[in-house]
C-alpha positions as CSV (number, residue, x, y, z in Angstrom):
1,X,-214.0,57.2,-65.7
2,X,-211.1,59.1,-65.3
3,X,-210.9,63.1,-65.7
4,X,-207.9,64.8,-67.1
5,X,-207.0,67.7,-65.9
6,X,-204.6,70.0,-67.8
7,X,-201.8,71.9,-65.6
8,X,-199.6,74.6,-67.1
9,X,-196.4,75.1,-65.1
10,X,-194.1,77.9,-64.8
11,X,-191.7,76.2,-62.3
12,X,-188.6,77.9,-61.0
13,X,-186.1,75.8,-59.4
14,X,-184.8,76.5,-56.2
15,X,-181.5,76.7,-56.5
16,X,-179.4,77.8,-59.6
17,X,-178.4,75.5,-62.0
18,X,-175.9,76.7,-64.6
19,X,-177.3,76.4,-68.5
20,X,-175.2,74.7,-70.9
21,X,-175.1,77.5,-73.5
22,X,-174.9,80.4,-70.9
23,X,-173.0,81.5,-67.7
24,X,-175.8,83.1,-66.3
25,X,-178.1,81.0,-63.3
26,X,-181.5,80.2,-63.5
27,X,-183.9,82.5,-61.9
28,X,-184.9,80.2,-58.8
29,X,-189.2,80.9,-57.7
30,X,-187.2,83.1,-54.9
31,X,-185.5,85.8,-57.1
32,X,-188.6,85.9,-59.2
33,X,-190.9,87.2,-56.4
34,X,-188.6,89.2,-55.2
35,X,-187.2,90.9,-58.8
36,X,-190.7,91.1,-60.5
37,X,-194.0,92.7,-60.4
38,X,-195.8,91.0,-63.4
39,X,-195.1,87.6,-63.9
40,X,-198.0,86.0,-65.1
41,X,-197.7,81.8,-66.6
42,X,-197.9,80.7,-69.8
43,X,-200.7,79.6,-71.2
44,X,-201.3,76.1,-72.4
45,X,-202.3,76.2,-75.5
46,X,-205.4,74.3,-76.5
47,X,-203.8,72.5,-79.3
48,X,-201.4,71.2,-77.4
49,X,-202.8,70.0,-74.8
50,X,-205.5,68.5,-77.5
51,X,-201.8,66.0,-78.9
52,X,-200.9,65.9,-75.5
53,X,-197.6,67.9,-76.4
54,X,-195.6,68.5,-72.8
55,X,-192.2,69.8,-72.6
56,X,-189.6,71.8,-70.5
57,X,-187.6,74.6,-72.2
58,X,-184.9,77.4,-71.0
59,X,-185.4,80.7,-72.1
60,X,-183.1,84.0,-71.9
61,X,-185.0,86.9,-70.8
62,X,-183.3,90.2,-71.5
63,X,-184.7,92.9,-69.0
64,X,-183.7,96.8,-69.2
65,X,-182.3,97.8,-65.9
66,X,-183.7,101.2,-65.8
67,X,-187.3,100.3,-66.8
68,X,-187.8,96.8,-65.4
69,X,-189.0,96.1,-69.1
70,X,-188.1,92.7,-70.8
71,X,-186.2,93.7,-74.0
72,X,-186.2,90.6,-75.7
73,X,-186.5,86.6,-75.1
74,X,-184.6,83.9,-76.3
75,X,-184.9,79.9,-76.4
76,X,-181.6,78.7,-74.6
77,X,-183.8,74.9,-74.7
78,X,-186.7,74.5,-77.0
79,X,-189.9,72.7,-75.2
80,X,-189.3,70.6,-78.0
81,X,-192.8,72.0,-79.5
82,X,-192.9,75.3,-81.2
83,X,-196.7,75.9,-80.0
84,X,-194.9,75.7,-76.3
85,X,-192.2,78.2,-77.2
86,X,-194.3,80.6,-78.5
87,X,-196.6,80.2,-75.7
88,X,-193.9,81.2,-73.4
89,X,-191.7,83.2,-75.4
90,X,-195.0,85.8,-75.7
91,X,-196.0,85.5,-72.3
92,X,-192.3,86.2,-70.9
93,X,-191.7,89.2,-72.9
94,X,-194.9,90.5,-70.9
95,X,-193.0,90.6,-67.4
96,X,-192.2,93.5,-65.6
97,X,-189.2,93.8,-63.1
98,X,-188.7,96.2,-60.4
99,X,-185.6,98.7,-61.5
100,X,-185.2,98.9,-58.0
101,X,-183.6,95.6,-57.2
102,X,-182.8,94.8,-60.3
103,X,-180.5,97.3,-60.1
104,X,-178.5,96.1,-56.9
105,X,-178.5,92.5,-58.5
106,X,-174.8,92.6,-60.3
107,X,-174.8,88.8,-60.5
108,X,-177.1,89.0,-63.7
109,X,-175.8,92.1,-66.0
110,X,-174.7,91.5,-68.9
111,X,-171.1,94.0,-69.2
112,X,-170.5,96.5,-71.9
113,X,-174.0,97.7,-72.9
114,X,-174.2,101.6,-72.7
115,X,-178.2,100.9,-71.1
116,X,-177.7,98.4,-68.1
117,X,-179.1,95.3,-69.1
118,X,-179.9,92.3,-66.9
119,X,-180.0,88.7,-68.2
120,X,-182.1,85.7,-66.7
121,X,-182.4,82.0,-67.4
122,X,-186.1,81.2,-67.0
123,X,-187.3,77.8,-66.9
124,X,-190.6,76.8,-68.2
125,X,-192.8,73.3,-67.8
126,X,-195.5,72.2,-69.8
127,X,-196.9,68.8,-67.8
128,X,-200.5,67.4,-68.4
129,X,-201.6,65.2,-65.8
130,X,-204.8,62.8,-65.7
131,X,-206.6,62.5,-62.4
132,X,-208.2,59.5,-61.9
């Protein structure tokens, strides 16, 4: 009898990749460790993972400089589900950065806001794998 076993997966690539839609790199698993304090997964929603729904999706997370605070988050790539996109769009606009080094990151502010913000590409995986 085989078990399934349900894995939600916040995966950060390792190296930056440029988004179609956007000049801005994806946050690689490194830069998130170092730039945040709270960055908790998203959940897999229970309905989803009841169809079996999996997908991968890009999201722009806008993050005030001066607070560390995630001002607002955008789908750059839909999951292809909207279950998934909510999952992580209300999970993301939970993380906290550190000011600190967000501030001495130049590579990710977006120019001519009058409150320093910072923009990152975050990807996100949804994958469901059985175990046998």
């Amino acid at each position: 009898m085989r078990k399934s076993i349900v894995i939600a997966i916040l995966l950060f690539l390792p190296f930056c990749l440029r988004a179609a839609d956007s000049d801005r790199p994806v946050m690689s698993r490194e830069e998130c460790a170092k730039l945040s304090e709270y960055a908790p997964q998203p959940e897999y929603p229970k309905e989803a993972r009841g169809h079996w729904w999996q997908g991968t999706g890009l999201f722009a997370v806008r993050v005030e400089i001066s607070t560390g605070s995630v001002d607002s988050v955008r789908i750059a790539q839909s999951t292809g589900h909207k279950l998934l996109d909510t999952s992580a769009v209300e999970t993301l606009k939970t993380w906290r950065f550190r000011p600190k080094e967000l501030a001495d990151r130049r590579d990710h502010v977006a120019p001519g806001n009058e409150n320093p913000i910072a923009v990152f590409l975050v990807p996100v995986i949804f994958h469901m794998k059985s175990k046998t």
